[in-house]
Backbone as numpy.savetxt, mean C-alpha at the origin, in Angstrom:
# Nx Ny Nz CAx CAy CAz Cx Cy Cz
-0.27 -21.44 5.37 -1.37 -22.27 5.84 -2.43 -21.40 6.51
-3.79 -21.81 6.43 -4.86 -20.95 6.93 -5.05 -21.48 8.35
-5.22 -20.67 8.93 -5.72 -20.50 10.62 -6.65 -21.38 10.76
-7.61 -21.66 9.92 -8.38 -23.01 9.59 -9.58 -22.86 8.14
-9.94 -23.31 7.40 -10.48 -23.21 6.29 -12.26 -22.93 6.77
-12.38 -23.55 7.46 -13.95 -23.06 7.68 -13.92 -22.61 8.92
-13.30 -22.01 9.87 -13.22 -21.39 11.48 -12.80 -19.92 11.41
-13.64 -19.44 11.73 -13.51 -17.60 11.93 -11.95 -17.17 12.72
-11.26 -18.41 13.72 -10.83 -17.58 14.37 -10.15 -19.12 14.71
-8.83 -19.12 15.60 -7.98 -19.85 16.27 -8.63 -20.52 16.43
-9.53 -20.35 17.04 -10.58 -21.81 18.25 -11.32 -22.57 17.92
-10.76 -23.97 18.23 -10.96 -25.28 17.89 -12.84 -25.38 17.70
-13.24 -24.48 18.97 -14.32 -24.56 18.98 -15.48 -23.64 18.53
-14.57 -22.97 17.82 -15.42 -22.08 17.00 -15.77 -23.06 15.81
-17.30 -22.81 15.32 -17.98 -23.37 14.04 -18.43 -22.51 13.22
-18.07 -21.33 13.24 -18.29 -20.09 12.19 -18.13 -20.73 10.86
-19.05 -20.50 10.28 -18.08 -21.23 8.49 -18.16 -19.91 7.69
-17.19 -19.28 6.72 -17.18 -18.52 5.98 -18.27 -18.50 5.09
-18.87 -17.40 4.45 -19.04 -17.79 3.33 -18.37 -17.37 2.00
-19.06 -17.53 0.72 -17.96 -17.70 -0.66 -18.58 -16.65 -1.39
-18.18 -15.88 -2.08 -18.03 -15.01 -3.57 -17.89 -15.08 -4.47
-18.30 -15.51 -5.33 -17.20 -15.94 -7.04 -16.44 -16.84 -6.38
-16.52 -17.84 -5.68 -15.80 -18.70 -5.38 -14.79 -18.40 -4.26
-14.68 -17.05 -3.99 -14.04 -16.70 -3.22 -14.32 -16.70 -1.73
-13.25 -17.33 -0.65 -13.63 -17.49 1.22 -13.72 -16.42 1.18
-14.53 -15.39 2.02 -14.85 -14.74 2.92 -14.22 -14.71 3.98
-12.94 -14.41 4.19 -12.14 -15.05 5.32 -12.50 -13.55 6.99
-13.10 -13.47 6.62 -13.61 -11.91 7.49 -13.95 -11.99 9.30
-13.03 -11.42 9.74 -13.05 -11.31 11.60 -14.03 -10.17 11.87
-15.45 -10.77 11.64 -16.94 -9.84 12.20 -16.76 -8.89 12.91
-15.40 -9.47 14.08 -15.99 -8.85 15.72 -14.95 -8.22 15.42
-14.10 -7.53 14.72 -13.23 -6.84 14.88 -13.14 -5.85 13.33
-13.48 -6.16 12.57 -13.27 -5.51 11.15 -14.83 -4.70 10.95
-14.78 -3.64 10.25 -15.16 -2.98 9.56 -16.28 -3.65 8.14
-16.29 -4.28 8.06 -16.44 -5.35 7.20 -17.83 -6.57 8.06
-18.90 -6.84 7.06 -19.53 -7.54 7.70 -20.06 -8.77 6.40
-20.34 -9.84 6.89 -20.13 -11.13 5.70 -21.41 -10.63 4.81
-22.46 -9.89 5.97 -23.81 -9.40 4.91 -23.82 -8.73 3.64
-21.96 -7.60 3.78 -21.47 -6.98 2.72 -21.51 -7.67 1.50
-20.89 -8.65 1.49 -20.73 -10.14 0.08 -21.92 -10.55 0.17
-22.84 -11.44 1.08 -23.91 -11.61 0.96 -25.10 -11.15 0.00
-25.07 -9.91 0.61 -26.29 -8.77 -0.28 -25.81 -8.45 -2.18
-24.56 -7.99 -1.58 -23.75 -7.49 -3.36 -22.41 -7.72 -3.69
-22.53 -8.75 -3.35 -21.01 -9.38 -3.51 -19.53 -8.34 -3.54
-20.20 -7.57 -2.78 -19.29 -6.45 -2.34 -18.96 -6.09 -0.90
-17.91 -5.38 -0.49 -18.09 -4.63 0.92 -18.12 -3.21 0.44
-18.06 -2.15 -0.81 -18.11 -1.05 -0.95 -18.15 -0.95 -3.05
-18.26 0.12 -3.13 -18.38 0.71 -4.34 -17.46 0.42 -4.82
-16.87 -0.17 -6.01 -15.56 0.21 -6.50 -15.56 1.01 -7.80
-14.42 1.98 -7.66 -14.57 3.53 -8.15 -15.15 2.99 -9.72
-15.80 3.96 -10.07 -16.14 3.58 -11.60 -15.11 3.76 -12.78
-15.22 2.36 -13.58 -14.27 2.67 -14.73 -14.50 3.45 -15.60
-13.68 4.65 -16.18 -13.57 5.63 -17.16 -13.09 4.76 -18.29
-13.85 4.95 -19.22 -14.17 3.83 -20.71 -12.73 4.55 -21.64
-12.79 6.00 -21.00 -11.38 6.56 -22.08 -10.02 7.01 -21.16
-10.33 6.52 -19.78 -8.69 6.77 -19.01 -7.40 6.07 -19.60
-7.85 4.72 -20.33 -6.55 4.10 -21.49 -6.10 5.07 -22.30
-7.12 6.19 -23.01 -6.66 7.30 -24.18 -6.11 8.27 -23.38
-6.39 8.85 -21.93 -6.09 10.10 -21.49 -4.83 10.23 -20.45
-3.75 11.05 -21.28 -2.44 11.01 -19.80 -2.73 10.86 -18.72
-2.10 10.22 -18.37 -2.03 10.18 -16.60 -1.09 11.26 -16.12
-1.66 11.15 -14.43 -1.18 12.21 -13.42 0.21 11.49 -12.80
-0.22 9.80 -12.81 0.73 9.37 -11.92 1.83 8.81 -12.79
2.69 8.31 -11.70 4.36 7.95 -12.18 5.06 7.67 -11.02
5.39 6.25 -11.20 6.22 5.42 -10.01 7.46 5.40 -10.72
8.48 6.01 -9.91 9.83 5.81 -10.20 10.29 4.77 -9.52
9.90 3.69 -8.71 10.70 2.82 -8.29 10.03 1.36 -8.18
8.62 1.11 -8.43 8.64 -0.33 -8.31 9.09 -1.19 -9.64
9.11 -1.13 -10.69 9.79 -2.16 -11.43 11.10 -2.15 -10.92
12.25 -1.69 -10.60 12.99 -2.14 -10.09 13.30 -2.73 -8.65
12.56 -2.00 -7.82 12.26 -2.62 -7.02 11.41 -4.38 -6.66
10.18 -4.50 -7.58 10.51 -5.57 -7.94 10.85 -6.51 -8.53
12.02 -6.20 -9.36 12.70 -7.24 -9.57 13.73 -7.47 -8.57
13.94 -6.65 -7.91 14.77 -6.85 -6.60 14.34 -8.05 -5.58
13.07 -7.54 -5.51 11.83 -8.73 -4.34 11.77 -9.77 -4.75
11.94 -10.10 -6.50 12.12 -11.12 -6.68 13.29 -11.87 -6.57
14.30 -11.48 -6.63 15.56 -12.42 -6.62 16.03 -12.50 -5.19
15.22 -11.62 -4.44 15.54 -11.80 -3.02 14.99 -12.95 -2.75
13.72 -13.10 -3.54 13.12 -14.45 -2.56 13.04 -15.97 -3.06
13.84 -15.39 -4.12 14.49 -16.80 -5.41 15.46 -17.22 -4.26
16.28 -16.25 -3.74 17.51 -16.93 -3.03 17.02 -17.81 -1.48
15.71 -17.05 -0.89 15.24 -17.60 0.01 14.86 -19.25 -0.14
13.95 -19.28 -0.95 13.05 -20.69 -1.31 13.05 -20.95 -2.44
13.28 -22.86 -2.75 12.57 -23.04 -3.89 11.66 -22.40 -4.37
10.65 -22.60 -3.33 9.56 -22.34 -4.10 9.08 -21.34 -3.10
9.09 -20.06 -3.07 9.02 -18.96 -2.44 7.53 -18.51 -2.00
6.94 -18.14 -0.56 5.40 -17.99 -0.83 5.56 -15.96 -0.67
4.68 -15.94 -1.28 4.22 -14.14 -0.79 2.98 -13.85 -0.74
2.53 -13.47 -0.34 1.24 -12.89 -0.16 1.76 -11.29 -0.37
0.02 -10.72 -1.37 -0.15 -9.65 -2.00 -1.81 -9.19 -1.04
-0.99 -8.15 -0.34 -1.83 -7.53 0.47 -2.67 -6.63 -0.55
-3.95 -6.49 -0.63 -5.08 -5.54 -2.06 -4.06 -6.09 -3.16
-4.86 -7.32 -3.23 -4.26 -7.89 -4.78 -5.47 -7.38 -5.73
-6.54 -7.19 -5.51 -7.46 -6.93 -6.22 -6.92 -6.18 -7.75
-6.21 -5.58 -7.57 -5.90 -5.16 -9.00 -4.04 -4.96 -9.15
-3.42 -5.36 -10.32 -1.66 -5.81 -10.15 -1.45 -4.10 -9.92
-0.81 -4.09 -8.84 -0.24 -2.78 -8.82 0.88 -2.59 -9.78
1.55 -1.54 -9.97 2.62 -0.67 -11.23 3.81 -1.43 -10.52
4.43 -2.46 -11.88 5.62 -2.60 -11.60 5.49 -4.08 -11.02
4.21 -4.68 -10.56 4.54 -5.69 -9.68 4.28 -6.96 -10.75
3.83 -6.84 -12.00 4.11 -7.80 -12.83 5.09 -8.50 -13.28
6.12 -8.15 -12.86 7.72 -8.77 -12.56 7.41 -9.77 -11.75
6.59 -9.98 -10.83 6.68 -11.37 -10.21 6.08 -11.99 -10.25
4.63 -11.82 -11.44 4.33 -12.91 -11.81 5.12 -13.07 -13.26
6.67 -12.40 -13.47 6.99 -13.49 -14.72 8.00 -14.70 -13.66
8.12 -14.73 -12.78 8.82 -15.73 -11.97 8.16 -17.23 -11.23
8.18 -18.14 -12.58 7.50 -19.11 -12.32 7.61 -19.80 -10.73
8.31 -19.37 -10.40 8.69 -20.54 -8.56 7.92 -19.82 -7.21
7.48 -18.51 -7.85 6.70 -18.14 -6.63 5.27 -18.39 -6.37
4.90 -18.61 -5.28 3.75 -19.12 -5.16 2.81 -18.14 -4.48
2.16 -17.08 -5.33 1.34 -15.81 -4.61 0.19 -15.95 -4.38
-0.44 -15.55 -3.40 -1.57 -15.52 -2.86 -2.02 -14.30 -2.95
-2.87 -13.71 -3.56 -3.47 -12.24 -3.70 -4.36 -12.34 -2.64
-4.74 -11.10 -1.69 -5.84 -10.94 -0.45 -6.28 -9.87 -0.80
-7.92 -9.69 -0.27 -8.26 -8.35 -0.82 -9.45 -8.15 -0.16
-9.68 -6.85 0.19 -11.49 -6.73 1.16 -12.73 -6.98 -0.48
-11.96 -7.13 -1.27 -12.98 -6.79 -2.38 -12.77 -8.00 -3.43
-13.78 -8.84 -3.44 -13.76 -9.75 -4.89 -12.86 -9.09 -6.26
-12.31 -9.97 -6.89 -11.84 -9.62 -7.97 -11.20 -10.63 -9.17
-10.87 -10.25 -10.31 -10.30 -11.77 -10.78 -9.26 -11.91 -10.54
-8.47 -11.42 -9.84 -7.01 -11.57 -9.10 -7.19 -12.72 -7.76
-8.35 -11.93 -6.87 -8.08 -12.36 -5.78 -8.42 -13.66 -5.17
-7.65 -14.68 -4.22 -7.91 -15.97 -3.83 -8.34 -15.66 -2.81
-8.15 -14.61 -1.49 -8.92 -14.64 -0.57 -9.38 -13.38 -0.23
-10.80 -13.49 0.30 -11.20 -11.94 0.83 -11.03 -11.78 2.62
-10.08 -10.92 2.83 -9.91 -10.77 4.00 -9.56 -9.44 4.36
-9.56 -9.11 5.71 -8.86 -7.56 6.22 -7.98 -7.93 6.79
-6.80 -6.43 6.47 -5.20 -7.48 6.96 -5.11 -6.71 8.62
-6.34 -6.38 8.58 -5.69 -6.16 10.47 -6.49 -7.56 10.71
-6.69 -8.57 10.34 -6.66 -10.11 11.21 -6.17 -11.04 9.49
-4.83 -10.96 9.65 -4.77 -11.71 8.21 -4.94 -13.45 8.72
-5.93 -14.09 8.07 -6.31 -15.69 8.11 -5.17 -16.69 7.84
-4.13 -16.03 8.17 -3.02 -17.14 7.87 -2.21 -17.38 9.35
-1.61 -18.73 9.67 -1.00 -18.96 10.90 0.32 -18.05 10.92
1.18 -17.77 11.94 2.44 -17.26 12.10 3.79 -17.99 11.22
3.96 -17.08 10.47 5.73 -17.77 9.38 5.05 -18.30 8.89
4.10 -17.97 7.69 3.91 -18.72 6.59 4.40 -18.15 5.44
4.70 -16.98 5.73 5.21 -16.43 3.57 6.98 -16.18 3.96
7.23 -15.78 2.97 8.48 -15.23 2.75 8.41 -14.34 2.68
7.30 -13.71 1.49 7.35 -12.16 1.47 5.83 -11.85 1.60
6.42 -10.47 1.82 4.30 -10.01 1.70 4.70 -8.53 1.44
3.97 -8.43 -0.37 3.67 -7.03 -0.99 2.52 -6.33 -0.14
2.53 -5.08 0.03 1.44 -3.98 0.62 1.74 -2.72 -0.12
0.85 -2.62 -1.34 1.21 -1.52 -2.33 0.09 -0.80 -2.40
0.46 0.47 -1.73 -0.96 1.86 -1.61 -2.17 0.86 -1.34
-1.79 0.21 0.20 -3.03 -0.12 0.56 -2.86 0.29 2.22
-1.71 0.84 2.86 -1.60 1.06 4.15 -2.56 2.74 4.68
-2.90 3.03 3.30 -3.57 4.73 3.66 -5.26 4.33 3.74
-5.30 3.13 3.33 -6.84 2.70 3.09 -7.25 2.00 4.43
-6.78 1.63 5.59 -6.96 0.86 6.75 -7.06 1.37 7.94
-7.97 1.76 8.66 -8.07 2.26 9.78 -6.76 2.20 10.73
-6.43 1.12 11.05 -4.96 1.12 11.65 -3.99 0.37 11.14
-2.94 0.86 10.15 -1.92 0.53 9.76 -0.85 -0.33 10.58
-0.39 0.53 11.75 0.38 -0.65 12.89 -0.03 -1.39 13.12
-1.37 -1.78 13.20 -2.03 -3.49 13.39 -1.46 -4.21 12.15
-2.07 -3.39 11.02 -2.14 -4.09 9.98 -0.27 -4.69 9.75
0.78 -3.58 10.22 2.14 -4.18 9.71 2.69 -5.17 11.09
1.82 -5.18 12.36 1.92 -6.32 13.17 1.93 -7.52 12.39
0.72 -7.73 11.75 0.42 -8.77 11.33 0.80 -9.48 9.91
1.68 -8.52 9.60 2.40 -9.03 8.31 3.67 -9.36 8.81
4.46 -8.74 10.06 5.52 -9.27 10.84 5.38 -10.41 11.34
3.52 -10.77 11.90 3.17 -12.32 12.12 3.47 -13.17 11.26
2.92 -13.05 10.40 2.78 -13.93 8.91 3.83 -14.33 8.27
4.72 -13.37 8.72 6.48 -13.55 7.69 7.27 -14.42 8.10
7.48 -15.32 7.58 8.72 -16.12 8.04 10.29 -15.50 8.58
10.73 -15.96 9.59 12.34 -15.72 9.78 12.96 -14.62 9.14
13.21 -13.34 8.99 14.14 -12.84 8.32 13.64 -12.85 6.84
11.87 -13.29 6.46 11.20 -12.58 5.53 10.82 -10.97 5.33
10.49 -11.06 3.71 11.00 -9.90 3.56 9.82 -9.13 3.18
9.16 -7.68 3.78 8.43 -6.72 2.95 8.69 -5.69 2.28
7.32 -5.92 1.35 7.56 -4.38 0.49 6.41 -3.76 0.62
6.59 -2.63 0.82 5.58 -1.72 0.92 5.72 -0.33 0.18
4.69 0.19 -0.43 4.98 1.27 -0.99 3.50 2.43 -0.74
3.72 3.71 -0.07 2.61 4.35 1.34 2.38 5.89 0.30
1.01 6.40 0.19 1.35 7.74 0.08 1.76 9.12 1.13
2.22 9.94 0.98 2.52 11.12 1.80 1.70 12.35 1.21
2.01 12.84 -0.12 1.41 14.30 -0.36 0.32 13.70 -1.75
-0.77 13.20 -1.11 -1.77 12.62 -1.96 -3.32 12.98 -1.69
-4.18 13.52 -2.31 -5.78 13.67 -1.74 -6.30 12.27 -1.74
-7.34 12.70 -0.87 -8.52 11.66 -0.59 -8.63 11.08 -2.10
-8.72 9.67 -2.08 -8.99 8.70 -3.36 -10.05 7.71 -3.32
-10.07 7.69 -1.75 -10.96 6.22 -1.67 -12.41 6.77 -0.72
-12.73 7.96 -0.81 -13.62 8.56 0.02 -13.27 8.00 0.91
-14.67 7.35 1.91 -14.46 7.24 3.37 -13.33 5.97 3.77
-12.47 5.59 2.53 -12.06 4.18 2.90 -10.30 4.76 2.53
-10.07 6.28 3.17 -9.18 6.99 2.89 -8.30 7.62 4.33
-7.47 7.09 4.96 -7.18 7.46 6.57 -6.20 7.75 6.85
-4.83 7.60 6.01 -3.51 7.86 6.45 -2.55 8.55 5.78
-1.81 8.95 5.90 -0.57 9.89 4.82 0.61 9.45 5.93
1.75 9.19 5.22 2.78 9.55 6.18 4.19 9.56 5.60
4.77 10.32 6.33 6.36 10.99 5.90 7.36 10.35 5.76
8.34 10.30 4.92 9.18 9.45 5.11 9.69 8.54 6.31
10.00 9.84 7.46 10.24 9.23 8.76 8.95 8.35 9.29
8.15 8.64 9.11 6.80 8.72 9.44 6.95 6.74 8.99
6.57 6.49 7.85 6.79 5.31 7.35 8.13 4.14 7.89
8.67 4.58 8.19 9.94 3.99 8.51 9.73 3.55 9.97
8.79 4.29 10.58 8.58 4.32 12.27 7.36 3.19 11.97
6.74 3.18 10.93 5.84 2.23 11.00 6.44 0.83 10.78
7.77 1.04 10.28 8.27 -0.37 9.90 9.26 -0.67 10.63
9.01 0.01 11.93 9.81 -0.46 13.10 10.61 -1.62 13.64
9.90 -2.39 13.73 10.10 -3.98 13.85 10.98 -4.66 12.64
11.01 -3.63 11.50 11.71 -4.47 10.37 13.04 -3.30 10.20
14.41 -5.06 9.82 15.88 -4.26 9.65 15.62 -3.41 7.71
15.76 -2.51 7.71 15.94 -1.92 6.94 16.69 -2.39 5.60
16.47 -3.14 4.10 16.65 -2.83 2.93 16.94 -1.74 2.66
16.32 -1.17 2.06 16.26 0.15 1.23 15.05 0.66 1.20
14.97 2.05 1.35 13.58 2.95 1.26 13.76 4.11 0.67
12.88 4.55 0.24 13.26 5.72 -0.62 11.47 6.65 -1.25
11.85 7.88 -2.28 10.93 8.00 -3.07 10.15 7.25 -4.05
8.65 6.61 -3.85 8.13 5.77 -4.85 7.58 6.77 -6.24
7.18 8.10 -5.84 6.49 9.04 -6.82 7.14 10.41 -6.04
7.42 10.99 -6.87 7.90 12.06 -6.42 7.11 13.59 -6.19
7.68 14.98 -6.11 6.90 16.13 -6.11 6.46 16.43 -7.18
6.91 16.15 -8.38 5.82 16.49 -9.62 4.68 15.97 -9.58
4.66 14.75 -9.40 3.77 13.66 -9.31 2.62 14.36 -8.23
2.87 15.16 -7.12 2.11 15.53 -5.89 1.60 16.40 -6.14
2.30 17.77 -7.21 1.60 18.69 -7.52 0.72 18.62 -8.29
0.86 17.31 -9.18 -0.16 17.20 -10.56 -1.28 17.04 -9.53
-1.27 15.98 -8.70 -2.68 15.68 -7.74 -3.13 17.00 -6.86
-2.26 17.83 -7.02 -3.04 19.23 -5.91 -3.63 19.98 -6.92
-2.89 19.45 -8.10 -3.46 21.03 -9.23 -5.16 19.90 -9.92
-5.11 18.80 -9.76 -6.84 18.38 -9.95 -7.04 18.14 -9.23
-7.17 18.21 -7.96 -7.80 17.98 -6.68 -8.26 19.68 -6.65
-7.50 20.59 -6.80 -7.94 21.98 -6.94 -8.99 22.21 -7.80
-8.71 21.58 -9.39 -10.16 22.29 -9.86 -11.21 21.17 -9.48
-11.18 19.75 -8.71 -12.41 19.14 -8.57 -13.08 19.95 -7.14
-12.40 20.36 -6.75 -13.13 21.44 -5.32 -13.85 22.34 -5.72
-14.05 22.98 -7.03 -15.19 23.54 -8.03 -16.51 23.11 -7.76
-16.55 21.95 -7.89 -17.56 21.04 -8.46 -17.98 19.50 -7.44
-19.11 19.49 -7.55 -20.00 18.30 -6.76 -20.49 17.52 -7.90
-21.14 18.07 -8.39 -21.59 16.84 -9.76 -21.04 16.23 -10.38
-21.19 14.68 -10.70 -20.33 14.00 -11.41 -19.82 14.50 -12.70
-20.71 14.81 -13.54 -20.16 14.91 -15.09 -19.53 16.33 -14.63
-19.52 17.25 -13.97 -18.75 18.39 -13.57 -17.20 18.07 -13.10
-17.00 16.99 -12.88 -16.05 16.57 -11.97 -15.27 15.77 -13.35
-16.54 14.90 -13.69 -15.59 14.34 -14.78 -15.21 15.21 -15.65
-15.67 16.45 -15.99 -14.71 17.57 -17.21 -13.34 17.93 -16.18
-13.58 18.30 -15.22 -12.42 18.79 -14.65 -11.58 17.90 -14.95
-11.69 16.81 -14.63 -10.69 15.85 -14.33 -10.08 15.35 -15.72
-10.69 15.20 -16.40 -10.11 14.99 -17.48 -9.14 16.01 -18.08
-10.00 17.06 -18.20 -9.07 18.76 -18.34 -7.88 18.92 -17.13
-7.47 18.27 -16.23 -6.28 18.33 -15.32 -5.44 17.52 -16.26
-5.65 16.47 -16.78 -5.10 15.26 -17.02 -4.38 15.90 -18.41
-4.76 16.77 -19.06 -4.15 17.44 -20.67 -3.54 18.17 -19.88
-3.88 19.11 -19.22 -2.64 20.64 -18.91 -2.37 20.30 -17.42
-1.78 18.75 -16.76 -0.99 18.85 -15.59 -0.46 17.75 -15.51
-0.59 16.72 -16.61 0.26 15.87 -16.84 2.28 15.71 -16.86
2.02 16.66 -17.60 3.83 17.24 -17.58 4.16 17.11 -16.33
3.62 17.59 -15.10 4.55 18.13 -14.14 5.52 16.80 -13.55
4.63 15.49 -14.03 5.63 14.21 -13.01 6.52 14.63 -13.78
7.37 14.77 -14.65 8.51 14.38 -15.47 9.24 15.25 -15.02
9.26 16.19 -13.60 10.05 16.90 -13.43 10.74 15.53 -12.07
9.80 14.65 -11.93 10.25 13.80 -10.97 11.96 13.08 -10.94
11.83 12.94 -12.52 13.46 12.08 -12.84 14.65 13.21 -12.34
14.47 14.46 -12.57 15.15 15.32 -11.79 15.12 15.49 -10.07
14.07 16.27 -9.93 13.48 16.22 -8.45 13.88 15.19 -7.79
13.31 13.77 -7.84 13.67 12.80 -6.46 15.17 12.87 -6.49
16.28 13.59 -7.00 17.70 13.00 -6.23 17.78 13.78 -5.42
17.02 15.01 -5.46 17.30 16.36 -4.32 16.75 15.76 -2.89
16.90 16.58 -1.95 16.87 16.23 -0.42 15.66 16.64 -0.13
15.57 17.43 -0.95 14.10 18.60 -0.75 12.76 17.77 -0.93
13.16 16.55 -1.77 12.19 15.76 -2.42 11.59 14.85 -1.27
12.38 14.63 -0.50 11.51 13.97 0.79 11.09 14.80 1.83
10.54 15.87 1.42 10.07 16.74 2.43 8.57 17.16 1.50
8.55 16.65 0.62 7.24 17.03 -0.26 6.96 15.83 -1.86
7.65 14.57 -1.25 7.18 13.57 -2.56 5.88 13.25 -2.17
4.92 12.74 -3.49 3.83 11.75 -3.04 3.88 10.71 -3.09
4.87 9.82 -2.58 4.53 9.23 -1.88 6.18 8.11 -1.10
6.17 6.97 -0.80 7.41 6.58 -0.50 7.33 4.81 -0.44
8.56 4.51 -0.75 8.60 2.94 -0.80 9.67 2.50 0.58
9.58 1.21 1.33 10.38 0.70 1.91 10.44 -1.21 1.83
11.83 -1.07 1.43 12.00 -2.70 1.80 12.60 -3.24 3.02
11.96 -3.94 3.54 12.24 -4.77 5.08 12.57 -6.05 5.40
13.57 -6.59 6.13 14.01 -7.93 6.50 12.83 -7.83 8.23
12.37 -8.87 8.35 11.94 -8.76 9.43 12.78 -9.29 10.35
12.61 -8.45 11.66 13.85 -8.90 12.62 13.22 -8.56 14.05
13.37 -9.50 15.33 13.19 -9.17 16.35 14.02 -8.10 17.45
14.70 -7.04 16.49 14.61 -5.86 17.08 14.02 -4.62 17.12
13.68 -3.59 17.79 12.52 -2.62 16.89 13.44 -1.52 17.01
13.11 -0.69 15.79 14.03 0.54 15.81 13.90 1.48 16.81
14.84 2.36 17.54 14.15 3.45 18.71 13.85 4.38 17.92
13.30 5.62 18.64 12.83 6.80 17.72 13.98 7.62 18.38
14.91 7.39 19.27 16.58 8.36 18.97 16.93 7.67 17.54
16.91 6.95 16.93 17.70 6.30 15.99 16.72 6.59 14.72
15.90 6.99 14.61 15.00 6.61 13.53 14.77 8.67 13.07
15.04 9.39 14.19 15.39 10.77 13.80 16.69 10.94 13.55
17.80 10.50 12.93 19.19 10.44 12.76 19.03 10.11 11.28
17.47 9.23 10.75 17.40 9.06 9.30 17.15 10.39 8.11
16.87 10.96 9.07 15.86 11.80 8.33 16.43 12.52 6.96
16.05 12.57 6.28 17.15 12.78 4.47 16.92 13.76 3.94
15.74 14.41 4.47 15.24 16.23 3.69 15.72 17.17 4.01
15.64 18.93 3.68 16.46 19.59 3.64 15.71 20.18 4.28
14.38 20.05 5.36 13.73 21.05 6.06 14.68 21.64 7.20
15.14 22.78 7.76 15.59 22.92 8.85 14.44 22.57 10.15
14.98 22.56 11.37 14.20 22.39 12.44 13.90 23.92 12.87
12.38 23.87 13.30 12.17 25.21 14.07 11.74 24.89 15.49
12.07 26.25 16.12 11.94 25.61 17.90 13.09 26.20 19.15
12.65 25.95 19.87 13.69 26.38 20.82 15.33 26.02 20.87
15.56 24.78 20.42 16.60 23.88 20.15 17.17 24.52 18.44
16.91 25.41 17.82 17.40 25.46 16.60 17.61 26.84 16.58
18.59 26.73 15.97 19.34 28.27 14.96 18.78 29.44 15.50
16.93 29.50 15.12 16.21 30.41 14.78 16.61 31.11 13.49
17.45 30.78 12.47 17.14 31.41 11.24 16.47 30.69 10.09
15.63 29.97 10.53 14.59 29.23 9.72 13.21 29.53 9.45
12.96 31.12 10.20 12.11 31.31 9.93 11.60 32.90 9.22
């Protein structure tokens, strides 16, 4: 349920009315977001969205998710068992992320796509550090490679802990060893542990590697030759020329992610969460740690270095 359909904010006495996009609310908190309604207003936008390459369908890709199709089909039967009719909200629904088309083959769920950006996916435009929905309304709520794009992420997974019903469940999937993608709308990386501390508040599913170190090097080895070059069509040869001779390297991933080593240098990581009103400590949350880095420091060996 929405916080109110035409009210900016909790209060009865607020008369803010949204405005619409392609039909789409504007569900946008002025006084606090990044984001201003003049954005949609002027160009039915709040930013650029990256330009489509007419031949990226013909040209290998760099990337490779080893874990959301199974993963969700996991999310789905988790939340078959929850509800008839199950709600989730899809945090940057704007475009189906890899793998998450598994739940729209599950007729009983009832998804709500959110997104700072119009799209033909999306039902509402909002920023999820003030998501427009009251407390315990979903079951689940997807957040797929959209936690590196948000000025503050811990707000943003506050408020999906708001939103979640009882012992609802998230998925999230974060990069770690990834370049800038979204220019200035580009802010976070974080480590396995790193991620897990963000999902504090939630009892632990399963978490793991979403893309692994092949996958990270392919992005350092064209992120390397686009540091050549400023001009677009300069950028676009590079990039395309990464995409023929650095494609191979994910496929070292199906090997790579079982090693230990792999969470000390994947790009990127997935976690699934029960939400629960205990929060993890950080004595307990360094006891996770799964990589093969030794510690350096006063407290260690000293033959680590």
């Amino acid at each position: 349920m929405l916080k109110g359909s035409t009210l900016c904010c909790e209060n009865p006495a607020c008369s803010q009315v949204y405005p619409v996009v392609r039909g789409i609310p504007v569900l946008i908190n002025e006084q606090k977001s990044i984001f201003r309604f003049s954005d949609y207003q002027q160009d039915d936008r709040t930013r650029v969205e990256p330009g489509v390459d007419k031949l990226a369908k013909y040209l290998p890709t760099l990337n490779r998710n080893l874990a959301s199709e199974a993963n969700y089909k996991k999310l789905g039967a988790l939340l078959k068992k929850r509800s008839s009719r199950p709600r989730v909200l899809v945090i940057g629904g704007k475009i189906l992320g890899s793998g998450i088309q598994f739940l729209y083959e599950i007729p009983q769920l009832d998804i709500v796509e959110m997104d700072v950006d119009p799209s033909l996916y999306v039902k509402i435009i909002a920023d999820a550090h003030d998501i427009p929905f009251l407390a315990e309304t979903f079951d689940g709520v997807v957040v797929q490679a959209v936690l590196e794009h948000v000025c503050d992420p811990y707000r943003c997974v506050d408020e999906i802990h708001r939103v979640l019903l009882p012992k609802g469940i998230v998925y999230a999937e974060t990069p770690f060893m990834q370049q800038v993608h979204e220019g200035p709308y580009d802010f976070t990386r974080f480590t396995h542990l790193g991620h897990r501390r963000l999902f504090r508040k939630y009892k632990e599913i399963e978490s793991g590697i979403a893309c692994g170190p092949g996958m990270a090097l392919a992005w350092a080895y064209r992120y390397f030759l686009l540091s050549f070059a400023t001009g677009k069509m300069r950028r676009d040869i590079l990039s395309v020329f990464s995409r023929f001779t650095g494609f191979m390297w994910k496929y070292w991933d199906n090997f790579l992610a079982k090693k230990a080593g792999a969470y000390d240098c994947a790009s990127g990581f997935f976690f699934f969460g029960e939400k629960s009103d205990e929060v993890l400590s950080d004595r307990d949350l360094i006891t996770q740690y799964r990589g093969a880095t030794r510690r350096s420091g006063y407290l260690s060996s000293g033959m680590d270095h």
